[in-house]
N, C-alpha and C positions, 0 to 999 in steps of 0.2 A: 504493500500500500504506500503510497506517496506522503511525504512527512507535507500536512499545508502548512505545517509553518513556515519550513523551508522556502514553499512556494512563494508564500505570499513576500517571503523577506527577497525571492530573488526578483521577484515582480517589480516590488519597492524599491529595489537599487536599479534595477531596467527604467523604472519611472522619472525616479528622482535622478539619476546623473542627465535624462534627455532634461529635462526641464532645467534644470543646471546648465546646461551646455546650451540651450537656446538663451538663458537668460545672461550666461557669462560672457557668450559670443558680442552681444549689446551693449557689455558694460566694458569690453575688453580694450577698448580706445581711452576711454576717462580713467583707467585702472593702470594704464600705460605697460597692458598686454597685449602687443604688437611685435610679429615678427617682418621685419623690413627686408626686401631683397638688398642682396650688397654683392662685393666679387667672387664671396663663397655661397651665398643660396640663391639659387636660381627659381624661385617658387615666382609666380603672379600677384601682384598687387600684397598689401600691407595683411597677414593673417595671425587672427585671434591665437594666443598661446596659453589658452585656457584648461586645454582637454584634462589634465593631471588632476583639475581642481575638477573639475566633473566628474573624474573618475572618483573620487578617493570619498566627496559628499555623497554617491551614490553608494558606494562600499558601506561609508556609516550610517546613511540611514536602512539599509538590509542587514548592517548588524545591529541597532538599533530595536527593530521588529525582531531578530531572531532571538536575541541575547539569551545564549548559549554559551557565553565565551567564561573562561580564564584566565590568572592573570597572565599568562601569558599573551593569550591575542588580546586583550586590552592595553596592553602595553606597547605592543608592535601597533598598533591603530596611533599610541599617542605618541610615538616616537617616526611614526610616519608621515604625522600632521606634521611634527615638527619638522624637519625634512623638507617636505611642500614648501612652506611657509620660505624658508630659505631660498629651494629653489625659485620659487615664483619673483622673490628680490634678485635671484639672478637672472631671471629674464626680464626683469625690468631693467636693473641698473647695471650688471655683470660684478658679482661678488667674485674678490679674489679666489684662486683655485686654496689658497691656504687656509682662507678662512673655510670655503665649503667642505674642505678635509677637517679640519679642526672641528665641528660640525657635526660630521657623517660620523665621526671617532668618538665623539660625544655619547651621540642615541646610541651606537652600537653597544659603548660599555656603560651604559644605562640601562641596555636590555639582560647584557648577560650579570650585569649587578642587582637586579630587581626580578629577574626568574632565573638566575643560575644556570641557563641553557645556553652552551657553548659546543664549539668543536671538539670532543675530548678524544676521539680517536679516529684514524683513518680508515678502520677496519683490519680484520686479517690480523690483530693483537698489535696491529701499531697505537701502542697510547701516547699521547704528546705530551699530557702532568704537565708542567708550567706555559708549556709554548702553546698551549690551547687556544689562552684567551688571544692573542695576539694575533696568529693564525685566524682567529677568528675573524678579526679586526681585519685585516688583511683579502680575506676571503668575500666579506661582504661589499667593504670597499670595491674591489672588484670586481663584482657582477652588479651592483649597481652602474658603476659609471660603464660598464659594457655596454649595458641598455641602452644607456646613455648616450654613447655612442655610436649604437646600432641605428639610431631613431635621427636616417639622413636622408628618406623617403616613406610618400606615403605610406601609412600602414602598417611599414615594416615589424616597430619595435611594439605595438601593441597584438601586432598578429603574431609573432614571434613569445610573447608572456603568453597568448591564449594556448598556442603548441605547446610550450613550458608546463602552465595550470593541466592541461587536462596529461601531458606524460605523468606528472606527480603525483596526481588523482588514481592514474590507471598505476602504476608503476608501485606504487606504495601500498595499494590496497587497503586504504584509506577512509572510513565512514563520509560519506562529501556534506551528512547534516549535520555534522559533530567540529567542533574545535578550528583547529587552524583550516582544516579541508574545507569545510564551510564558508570559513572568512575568506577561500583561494575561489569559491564557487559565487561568493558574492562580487569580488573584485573580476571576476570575469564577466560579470552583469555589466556592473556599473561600468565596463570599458567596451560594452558592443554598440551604444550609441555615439562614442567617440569612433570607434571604426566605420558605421556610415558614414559621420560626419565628416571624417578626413579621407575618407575614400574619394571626395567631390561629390558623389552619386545624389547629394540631396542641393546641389550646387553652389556656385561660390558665395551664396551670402551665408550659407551656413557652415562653411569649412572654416576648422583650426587646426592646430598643430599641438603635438604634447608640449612642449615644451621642455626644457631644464629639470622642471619641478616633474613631470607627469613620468619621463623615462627613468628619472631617478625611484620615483615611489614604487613603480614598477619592479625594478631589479632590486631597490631594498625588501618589500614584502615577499617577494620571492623566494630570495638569498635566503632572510629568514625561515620560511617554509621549510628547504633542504635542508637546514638544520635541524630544526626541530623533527620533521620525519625520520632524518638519518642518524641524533643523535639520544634522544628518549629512549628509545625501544615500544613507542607507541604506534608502529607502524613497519611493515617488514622491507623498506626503502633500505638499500646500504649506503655507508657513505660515497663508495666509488661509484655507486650507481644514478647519484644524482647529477654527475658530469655529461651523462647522455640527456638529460632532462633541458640543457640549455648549453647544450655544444657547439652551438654555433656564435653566441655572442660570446662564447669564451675563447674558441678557436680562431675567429676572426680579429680580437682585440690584443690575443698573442702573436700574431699575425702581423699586426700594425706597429706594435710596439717593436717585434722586433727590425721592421724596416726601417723604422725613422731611429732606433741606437743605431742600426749599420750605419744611416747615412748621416750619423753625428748630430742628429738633432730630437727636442725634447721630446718623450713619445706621451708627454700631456696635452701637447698644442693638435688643435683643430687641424684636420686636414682634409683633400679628399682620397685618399689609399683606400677606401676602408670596401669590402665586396661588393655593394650596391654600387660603388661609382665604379669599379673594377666592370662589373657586366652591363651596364649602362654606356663606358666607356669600348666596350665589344662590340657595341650594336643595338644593344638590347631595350624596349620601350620601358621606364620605370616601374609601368603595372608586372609588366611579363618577369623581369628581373625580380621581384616581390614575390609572387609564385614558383620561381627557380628556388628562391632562398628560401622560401616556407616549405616547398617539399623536400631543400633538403632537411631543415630542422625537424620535419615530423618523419625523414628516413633516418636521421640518427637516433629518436627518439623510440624508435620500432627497433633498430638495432641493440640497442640498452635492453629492451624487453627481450629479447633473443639471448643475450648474454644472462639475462638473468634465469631467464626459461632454461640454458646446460649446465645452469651453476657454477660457472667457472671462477675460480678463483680470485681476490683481489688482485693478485700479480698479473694473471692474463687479463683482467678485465683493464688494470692501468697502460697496459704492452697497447693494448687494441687501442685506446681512447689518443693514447701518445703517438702510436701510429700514424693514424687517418691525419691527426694534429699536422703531425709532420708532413705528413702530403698536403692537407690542406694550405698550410704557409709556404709550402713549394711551388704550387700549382699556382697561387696568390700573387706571390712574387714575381714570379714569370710574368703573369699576367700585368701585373705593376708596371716593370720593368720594359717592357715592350712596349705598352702604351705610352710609356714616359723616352722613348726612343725616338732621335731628329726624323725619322724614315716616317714612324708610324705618323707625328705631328703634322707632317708634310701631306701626308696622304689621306687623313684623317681628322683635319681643326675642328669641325665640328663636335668629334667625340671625345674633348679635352674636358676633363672635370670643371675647367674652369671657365666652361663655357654649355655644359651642360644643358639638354632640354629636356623641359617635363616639367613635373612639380615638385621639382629638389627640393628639402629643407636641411636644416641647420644638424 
């Protein structure tokens, strides 16, 4: 039988982030959430940078109706606000990168100080005893600014969290009306009217962008998720296994990082290397590129479920994941490499990141 509570709270965060999201799109000029084209976003006219704040009012008021939680997911909600709140000043005003570290590093060890729930082991009797909490810190960091990262066309990084939520759901074996599963079923509510919305598909007076604040919230609630599945024992998720649950924005930002240390420069700074201008930069129209990249995160994510299905050991499951990795940023690179080539620029201007068409954003 169907839990109506459930229903009703996923209904309510369905509801409540649309009506958020029409009403923040109106207010997002006098709020001075505005994202501008300039020589790195190539999107059309001035777009609303609201979607984050859309998502996350929808999330709470579906937790709100369900309240089901402890204190663990009430904490992750107000360390997530927290979070927003910051990012949202960084897409208005651009908050240094130190401070938003300083920040992120903050909530993080406010979560594991206020529930206790950190990294303590990697699996396969790797326990880490002091290096936990740091690692931790570390880890989350991490996969939030992945997202963060990822979210450099339409769609992407919020279609890429829905692939994430529903392998961690499936993957975990996880109650989806109970605890954190629930809070991951309401935040994939609250982000499908953000995904019309930036699809265009409802057209351009109703399109925005996540933002700073939206892909951050993203990859923090997440991150968190994997932990808690992987390190409780509330759920039969292991910790090597939540690597295939969002292996593409950790793949791709290992990826990036390591090209910009080769080429001596800082791999914080904005650029366009990152896959989506990679296959865009190929030929590719930004929808179709979007679809490439979502099938491959739901083929990796099918693949995690097959390593788990023969049981293979944390050693093999780390061999595999470091594998593909490695092919991945080979095949990347190449690809980089070539397109940033006197021959290909010659033969190709129009497919220079730095002249990109479509609806590139930031």
């Amino acid at each position: 039988m169907v839990d109506q509570k459930i229903t009703l709270a996923c209904a309510v965060a369905v509801a409540t982030s649309a009506v958020a999201l029409a009403v923040l799109i109106r207010a997002a000029k006098p709020l001075g959430l505005i994202d501008l084209p300039d020589h790195r976003k190539h999107h059309r006219g001035s777009i609303p940078l609201v979607g984050g704040l859309a998502i996350l009012i929808g999330a709470l008021s579906g937790a709100w109706v369900l309240s089901r939680f402890d204190r663990f997911e009430l904490m992750l909600l107000w360390t997530s606000a927290l979070l927003l709140a910051v990012g949202v000043q960084d897409d208005r005003t651009d908050v240094s990168v130190r401070t938003r570290l300083l920040v992120q590093t903050g909530a993080i060890l406010l979560m594991i100080a206020s529930t206790g729930v950190y990294v303590r082991t990697l699996g396969g009797g790797v326990e880490l005893g002091w290096l936990g909490v740091p690692f931790t810190v570390l880890a989350v960091i991490g996969l939030l600014n992945a997202f963060n990262l990822m979210d450099g066309i339409d769609c992407l990084s919020g279609s890429l969290a829905l692939v994430s939520i529903v392998a961690l759901l499936l993957l975990s074996g996880a109650d989806p009306i109970e605890g954190t599963a629930a809070l991951l079923l309401l935040l994939a509510c609250g982000l499908a009217p953000f995904l019309l919305s930036n699809s265009g598909l409802l057209g351009p007076k109703w399109k925005c962008f996540l933002g700073d604040s939206g892909s951050t919230l993203l990859g923090y609630m997440l991150a968190w998720a994997l932990i808690e599945f992987s390190q409780t024992g509330n759920t039969s998720l292991t910790p090597t296994a939540t690597l295939w649950c969002v292996a593409l924005p950790v793949m791709d930002t290992c990826a990036v990082m390591y090209r910009r240390l080769r080429e001596g420069r800082s791999p914080f700074k904005p650029g366009n290397g990152h896959i989506h201008h990679l296959l865009v930069g190929a030929g590719l129209s930004p929808r179709f590129a979007v679809i490439v990249l979502i099938a491959f995160a739901i083929a990796m994510a099918l693949l995690g479920a097959l390593v788990r299905w023969l049981h293979l050991g944390v050693g093999s499951n780390i061999v595999a994941f470091c594998a593909l990795m490695i092919g991945y940023i080979a095949i990347s690179t190449r690809m980089y490499l070539r397109q940033r080539s006197p021959a290909f620029r010659r033969a190709h201007p129009e497919r220079m990141p730095s002249s990109a068409k479509g609806d590139m954003a930031a």
